[in-house]
Residue frames relative to the residue before (quaternion, step in Angstrom):
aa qw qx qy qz dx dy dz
X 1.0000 0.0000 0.0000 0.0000 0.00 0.00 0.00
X 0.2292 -0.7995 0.5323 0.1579 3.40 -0.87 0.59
X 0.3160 -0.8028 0.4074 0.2995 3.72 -0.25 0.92
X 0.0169 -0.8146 0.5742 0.0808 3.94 -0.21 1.01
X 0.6512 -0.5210 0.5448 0.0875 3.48 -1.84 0.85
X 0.5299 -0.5429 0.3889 0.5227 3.23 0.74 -1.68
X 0.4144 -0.7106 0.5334 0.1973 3.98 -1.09 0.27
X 0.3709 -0.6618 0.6345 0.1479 3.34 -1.39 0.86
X 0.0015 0.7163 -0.6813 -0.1508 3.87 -0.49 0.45
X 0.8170 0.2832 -0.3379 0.3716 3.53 -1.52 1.43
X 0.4244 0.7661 -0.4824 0.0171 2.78 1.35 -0.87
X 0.1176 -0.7349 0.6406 0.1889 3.61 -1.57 -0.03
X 0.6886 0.5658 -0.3545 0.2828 3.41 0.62 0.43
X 0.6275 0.4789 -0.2362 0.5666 3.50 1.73 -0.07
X 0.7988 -0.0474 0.0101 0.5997 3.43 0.00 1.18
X 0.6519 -0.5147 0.3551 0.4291 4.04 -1.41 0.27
X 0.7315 0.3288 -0.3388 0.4920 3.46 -1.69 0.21
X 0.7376 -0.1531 0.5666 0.3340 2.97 -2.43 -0.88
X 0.2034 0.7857 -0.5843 0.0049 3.68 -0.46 0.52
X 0.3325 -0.6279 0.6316 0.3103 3.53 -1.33 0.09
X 0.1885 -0.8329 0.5181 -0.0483 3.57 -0.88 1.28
X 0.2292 -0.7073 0.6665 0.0550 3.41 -0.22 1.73
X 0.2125 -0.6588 0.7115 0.1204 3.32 -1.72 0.79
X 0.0872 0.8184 -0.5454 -0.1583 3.29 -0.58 0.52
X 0.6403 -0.5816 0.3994 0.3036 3.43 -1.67 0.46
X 0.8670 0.3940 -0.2008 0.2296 3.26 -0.94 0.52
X 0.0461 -0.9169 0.3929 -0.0518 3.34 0.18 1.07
X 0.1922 -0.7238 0.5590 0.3559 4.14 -1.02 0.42
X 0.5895 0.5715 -0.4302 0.3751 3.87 0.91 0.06
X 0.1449 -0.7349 0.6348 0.1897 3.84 -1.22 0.71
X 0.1460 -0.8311 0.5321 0.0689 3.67 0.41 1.12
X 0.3596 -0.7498 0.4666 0.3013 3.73 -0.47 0.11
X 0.7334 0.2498 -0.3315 0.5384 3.64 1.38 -0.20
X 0.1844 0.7152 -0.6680 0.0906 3.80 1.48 0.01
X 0.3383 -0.6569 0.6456 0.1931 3.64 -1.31 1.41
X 0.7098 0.3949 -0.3685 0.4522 4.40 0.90 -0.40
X 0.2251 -0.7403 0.6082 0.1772 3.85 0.66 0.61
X 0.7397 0.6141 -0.1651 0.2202 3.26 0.18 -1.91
X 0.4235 0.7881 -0.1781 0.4097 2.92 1.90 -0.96
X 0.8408 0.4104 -0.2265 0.2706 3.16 0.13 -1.97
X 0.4408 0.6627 -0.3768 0.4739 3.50 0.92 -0.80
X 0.1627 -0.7729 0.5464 0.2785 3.48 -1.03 1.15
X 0.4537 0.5969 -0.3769 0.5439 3.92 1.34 0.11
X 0.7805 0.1697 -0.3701 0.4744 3.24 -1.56 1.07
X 0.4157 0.6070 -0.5473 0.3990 4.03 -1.38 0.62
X 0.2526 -0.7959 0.4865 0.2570 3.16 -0.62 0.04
X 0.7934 -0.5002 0.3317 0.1018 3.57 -0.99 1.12
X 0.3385 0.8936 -0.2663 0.1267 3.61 1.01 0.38
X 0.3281 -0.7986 0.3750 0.3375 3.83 0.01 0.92
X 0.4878 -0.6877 0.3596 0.3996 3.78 -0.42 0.73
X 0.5923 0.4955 -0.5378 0.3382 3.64 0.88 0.27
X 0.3996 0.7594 -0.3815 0.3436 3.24 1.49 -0.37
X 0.6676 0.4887 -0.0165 0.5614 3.36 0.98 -1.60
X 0.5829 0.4172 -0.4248 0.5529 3.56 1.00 0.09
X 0.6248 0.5952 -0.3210 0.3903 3.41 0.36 -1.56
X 0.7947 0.4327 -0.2336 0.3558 3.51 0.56 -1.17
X 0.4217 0.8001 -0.1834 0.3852 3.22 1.75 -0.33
X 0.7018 0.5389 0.0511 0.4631 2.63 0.82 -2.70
X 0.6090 0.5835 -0.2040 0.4970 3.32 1.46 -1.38
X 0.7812 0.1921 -0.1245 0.5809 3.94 0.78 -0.91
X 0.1203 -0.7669 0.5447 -0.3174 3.54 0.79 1.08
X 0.9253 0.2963 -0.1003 0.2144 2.89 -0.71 -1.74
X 0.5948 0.5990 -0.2280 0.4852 3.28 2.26 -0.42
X 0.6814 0.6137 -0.3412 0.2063 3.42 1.39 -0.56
X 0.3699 -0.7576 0.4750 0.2522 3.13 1.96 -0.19
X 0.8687 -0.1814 0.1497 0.4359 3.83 -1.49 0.11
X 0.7610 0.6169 0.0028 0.2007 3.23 0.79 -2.22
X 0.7544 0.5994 0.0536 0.2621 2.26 0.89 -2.53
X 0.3001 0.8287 -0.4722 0.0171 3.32 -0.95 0.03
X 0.4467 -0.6558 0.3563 0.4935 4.04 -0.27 -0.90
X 0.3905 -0.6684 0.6302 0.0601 2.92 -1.60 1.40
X 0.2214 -0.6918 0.6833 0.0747 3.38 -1.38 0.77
X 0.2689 0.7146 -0.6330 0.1276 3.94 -0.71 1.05
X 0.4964 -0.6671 0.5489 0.0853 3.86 -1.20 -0.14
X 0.4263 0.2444 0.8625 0.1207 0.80 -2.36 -1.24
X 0.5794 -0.6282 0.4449 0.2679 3.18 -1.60 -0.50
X 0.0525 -0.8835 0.3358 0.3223 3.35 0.70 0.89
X 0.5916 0.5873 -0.4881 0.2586 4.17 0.38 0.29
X 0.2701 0.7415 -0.4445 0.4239 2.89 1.72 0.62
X 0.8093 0.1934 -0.0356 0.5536 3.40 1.52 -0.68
X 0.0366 -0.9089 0.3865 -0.1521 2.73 1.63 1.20
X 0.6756 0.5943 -0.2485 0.3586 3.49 1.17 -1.37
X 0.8443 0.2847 -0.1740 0.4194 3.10 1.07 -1.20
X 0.2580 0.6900 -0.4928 0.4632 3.42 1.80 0.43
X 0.5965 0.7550 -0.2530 0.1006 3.32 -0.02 -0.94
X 0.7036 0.3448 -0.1353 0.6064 3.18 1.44 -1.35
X 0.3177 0.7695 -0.3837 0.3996 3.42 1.38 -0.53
X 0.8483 0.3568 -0.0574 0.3871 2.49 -0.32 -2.35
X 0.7149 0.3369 -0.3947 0.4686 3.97 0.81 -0.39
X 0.5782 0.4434 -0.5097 0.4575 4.03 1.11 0.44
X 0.7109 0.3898 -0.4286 0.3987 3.43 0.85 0.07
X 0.6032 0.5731 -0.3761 0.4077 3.40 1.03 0.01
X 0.5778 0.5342 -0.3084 0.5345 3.60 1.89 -0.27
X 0.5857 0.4995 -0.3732 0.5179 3.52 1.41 -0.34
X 0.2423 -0.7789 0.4630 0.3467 3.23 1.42 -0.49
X 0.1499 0.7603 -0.5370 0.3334 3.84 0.86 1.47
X 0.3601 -0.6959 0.5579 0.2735 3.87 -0.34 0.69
X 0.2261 -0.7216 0.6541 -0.0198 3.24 -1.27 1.18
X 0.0700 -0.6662 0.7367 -0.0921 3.69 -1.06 1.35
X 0.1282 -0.6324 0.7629 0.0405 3.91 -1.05 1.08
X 0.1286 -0.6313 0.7592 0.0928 4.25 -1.26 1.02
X 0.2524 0.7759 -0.5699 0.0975 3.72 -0.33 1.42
X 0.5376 -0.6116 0.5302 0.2361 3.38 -1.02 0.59
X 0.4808 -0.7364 0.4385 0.1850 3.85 1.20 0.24
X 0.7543 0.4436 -0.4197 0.2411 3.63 0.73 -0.22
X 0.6761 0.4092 -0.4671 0.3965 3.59 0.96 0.96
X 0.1997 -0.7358 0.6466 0.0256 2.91 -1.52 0.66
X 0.1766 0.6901 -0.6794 0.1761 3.36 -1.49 0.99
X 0.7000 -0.3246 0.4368 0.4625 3.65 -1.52 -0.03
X 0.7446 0.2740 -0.2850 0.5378 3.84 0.62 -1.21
X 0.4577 0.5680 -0.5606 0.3918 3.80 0.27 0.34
X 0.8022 0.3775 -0.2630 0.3805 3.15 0.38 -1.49
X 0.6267 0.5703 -0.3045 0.4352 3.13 1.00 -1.14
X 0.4154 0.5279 -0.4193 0.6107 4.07 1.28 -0.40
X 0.8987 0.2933 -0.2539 0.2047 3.32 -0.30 -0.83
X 0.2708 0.5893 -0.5230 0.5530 3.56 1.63 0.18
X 0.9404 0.1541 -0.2267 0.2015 3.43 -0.44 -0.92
X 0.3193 0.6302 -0.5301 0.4690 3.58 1.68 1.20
X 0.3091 -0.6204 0.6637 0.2811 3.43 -1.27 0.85
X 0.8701 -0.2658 -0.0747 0.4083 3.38 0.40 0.07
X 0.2402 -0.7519 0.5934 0.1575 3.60 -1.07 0.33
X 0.3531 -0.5992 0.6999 0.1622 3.07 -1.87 1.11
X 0.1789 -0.7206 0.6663 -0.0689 3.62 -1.32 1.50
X 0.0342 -0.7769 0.6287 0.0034 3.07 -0.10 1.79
X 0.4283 -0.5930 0.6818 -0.0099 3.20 -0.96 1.86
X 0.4652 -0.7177 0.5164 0.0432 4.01 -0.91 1.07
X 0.3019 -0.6175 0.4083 0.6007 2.47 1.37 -2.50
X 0.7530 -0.5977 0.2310 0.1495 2.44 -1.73 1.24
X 0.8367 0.3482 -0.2354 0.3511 3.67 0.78 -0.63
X 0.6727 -0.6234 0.1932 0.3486 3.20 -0.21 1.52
X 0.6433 0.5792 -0.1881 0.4640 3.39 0.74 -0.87
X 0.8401 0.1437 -0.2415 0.4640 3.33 0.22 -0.82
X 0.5050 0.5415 -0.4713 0.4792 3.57 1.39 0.00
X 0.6616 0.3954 -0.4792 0.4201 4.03 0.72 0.46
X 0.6797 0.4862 -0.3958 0.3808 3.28 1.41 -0.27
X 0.7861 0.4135 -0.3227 0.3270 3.39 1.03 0.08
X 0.6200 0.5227 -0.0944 0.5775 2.80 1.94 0.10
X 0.3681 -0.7714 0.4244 0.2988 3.46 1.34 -0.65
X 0.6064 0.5542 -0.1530 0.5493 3.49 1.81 -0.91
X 0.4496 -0.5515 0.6170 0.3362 3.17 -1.67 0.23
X 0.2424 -0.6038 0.7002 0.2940 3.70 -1.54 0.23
X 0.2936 0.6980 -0.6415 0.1225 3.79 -0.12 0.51
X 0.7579 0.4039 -0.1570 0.4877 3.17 0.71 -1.48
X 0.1749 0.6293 -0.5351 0.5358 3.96 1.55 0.07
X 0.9493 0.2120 -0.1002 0.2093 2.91 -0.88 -1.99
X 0.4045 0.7050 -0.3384 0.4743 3.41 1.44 -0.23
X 0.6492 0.4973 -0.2730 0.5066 3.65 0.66 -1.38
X 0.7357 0.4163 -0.3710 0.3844 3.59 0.59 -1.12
X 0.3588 0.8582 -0.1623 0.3293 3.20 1.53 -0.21
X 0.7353 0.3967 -0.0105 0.5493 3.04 0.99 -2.21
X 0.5224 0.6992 -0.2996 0.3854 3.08 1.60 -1.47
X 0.8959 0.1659 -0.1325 0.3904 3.69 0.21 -1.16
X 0.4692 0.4824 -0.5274 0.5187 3.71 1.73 0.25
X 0.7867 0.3530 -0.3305 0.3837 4.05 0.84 -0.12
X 0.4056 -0.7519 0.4190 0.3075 3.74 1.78 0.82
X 0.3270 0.7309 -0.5156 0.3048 3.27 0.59 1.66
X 0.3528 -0.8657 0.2687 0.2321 3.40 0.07 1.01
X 0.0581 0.8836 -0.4584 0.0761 3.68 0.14 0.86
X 0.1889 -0.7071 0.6525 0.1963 3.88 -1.34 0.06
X 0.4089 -0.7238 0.5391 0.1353 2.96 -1.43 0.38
X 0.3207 -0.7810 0.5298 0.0807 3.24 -0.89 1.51
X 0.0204 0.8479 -0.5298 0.0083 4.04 -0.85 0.86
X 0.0068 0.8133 -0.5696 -0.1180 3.19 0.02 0.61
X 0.4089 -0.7977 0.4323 0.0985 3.66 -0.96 0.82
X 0.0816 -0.8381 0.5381 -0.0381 3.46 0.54 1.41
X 0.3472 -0.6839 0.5768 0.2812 3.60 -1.03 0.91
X 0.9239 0.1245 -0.1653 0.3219 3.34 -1.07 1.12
X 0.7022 0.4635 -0.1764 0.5108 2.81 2.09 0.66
X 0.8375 -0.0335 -0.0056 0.5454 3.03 1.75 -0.47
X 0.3160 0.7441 -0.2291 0.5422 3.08 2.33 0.44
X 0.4750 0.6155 -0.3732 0.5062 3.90 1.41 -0.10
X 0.4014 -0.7302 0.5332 0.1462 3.22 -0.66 1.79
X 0.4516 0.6575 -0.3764 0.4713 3.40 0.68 -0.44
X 0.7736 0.3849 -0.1020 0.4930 3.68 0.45 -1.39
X 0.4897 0.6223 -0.3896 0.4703 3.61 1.58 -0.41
X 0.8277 0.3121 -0.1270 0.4488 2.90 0.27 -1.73
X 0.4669 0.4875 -0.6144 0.4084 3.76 0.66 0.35
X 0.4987 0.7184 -0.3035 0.3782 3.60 0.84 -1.28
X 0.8340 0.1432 -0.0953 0.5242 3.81 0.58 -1.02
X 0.7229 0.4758 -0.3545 0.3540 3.15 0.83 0.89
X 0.2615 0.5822 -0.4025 0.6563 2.84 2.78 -0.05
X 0.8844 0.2444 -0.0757 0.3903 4.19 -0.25 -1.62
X 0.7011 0.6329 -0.2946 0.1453 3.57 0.77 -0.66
X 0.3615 0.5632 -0.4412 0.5979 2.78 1.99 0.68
X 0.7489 0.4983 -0.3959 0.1848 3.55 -0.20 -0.33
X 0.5845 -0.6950 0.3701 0.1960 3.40 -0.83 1.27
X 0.4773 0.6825 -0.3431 0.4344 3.60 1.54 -0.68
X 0.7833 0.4775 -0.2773 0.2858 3.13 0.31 -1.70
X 0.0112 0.9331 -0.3476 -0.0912 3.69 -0.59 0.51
X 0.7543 -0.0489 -0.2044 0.6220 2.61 1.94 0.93
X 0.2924 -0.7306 0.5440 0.2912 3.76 -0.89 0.69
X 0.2241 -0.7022 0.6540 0.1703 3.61 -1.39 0.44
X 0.1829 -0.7254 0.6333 0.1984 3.57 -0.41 1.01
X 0.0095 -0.7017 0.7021 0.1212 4.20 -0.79 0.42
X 0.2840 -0.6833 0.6727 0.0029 2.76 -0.82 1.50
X 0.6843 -0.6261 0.3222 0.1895 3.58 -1.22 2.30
X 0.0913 0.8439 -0.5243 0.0673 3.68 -0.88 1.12
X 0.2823 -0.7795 0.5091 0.2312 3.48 -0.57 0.72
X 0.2135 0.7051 -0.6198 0.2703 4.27 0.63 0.82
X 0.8449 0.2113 -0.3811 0.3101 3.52 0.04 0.02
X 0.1099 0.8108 -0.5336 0.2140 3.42 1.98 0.71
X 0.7937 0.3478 -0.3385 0.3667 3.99 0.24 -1.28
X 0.3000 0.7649 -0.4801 0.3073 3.74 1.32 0.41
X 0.6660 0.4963 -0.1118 0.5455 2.83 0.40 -2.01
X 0.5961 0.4569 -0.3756 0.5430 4.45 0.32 -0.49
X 0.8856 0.2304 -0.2199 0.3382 2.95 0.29 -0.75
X 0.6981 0.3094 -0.3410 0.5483 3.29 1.43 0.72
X 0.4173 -0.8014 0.3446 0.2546 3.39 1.55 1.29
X 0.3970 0.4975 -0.6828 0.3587 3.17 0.25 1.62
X 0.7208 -0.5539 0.3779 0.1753 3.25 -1.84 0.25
X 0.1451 -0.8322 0.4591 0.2750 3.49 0.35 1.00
X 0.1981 -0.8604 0.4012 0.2440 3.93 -0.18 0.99
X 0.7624 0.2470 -0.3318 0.4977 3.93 0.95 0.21
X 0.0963 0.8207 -0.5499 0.1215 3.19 0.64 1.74
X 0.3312 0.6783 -0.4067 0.5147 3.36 2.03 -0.29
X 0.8240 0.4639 -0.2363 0.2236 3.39 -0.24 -1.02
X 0.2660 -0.7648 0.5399 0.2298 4.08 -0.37 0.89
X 0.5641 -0.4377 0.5949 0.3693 3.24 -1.74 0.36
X 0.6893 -0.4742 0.3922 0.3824 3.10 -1.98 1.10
X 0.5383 -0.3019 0.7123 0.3343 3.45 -2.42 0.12
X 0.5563 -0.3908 0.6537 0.3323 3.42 -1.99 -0.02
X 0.7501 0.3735 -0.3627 0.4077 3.89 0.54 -0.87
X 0.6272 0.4528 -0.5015 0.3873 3.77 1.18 -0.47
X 0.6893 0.4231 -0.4451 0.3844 3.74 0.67 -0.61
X 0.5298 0.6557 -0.3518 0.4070 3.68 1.08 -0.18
X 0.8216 0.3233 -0.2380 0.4049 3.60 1.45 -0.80
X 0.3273 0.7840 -0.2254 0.4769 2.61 2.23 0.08
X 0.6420 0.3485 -0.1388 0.6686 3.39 0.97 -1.24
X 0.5653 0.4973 -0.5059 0.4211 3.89 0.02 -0.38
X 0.7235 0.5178 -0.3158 0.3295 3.51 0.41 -1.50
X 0.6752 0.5275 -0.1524 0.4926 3.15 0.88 -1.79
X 0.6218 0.4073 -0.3698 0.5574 4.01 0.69 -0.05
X 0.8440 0.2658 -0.3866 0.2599 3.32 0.37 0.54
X 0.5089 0.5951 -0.3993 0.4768 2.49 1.69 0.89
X 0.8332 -0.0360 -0.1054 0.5417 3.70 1.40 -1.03
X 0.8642 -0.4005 0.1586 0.2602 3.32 -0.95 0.73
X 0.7275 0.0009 0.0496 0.6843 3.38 0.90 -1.02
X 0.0370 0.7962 -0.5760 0.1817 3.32 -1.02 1.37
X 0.1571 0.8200 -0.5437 0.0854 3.56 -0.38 1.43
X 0.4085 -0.7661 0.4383 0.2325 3.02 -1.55 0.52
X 0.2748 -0.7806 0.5305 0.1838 3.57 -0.08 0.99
């Protein structure tokens, strides 16, 4: 069983085309602006057999067009790496594009083995310097940067997710370390700058927790502008989402 959150039909923001978007529950990152709180918790979701999750696929087919297909993000979904698995090789016999939205920081036999059978995966990178990627995250980014690692010694095709957090990951300094750690790699086929948002603030209200960077404003037009400047000269194709 695979423990889902909820689904996006159409989506267009997680990977190319028209996708169906599986949320799953459960997460090993404690991000401080994560926008799916509800997510992280590996309790609550709702119990779902992976043909279930096929059917519904198979069923919106006809909408994904060239591109399209289904994306799997969270939470974190290689948290459930094990039971991804067969899934992911009935949807690859339906021949149904697969996109995984992972944060890279687990690893196992069923990770990797998950990730052979993604056409492609978004690697949301936090940031790059070790330090402040535990303060906003609580986590290390070793194993992050490792994956991106495995990603292009095994010509897996992947992008990179950034979200731009004022005073937290918005240090040009930390940009440009970024594209000189990845901006060689041949894998990477496109950066997403996410530019910082407070939409999942009434979560957290409504599950009386403390939203901790209520201090903190959404980007200027000129920080996501120098943001993107930097990051274009390091990889090729760079949008802001």
């Amino acid at each position: 069983m695979i423990n889902v959150h909820s689904y996006e039909s159409m989506g267009t923001f997680d990977g190319p085309g028209l996708r169906l978007v599986v949320f799953l529950q459960g997460c090993n990152f404690r991000c401080l602006y994560c926008a799916n709180p509800d997510t992280i918790t590996s309790q609550g979701g709702t119990p779902t057999p992976p043909e279930e999750i096929l059917r519904m696929a198979v069923s919106q087919r006809p909408f994904f067009g060239k591109k399209g297909g289904i994306t799997f993000s969270g939470g974190e979904p290689t948290f459930q790496a094990k039971a991804l698995r067969p899934l992911f090789q009935m949807l690859k016999e339906e021949n149904i594009h697969r996109c995984l939205d992972t944060n890279g920081g687990i690893w196992n036999e069923d990770v990797e083995e998950l990730l052979k059978l993604t056409d492609l995966v978004l690697l949301d990178i936090k940031q790059v310097n070790p330090k402040r990627h535990k303060q906003l995250t609580e986590r290390s980014n070793e194993q992050t940067l490792q994956t991106a690692a495995w990603l292009e010694a095994n010509s897996r095709p992947f992008w990179i997710r950034y979200v731009l957090v004022p005073g937290y990951s918005d240090f040009e300094e930390d940009i440009r370390t970024l594209g000189e750690t990845l901006g060689h790699y041949q894998m990477i086929e496109r950066v997403e700058l996410l530019p910082y948002h407070t939409l999942g603030v009434h979560k957290y209200e409504a599950m009386e927790r403390p939203y901790l960077l209520k201090k903190v404003k959404e980007n200027t037009p000129e920080q996501i502008e120098k943001a993107a400047h930097l990051l274009r000269a390091y990889f090729k194709q760079v949008v802001v989402n």
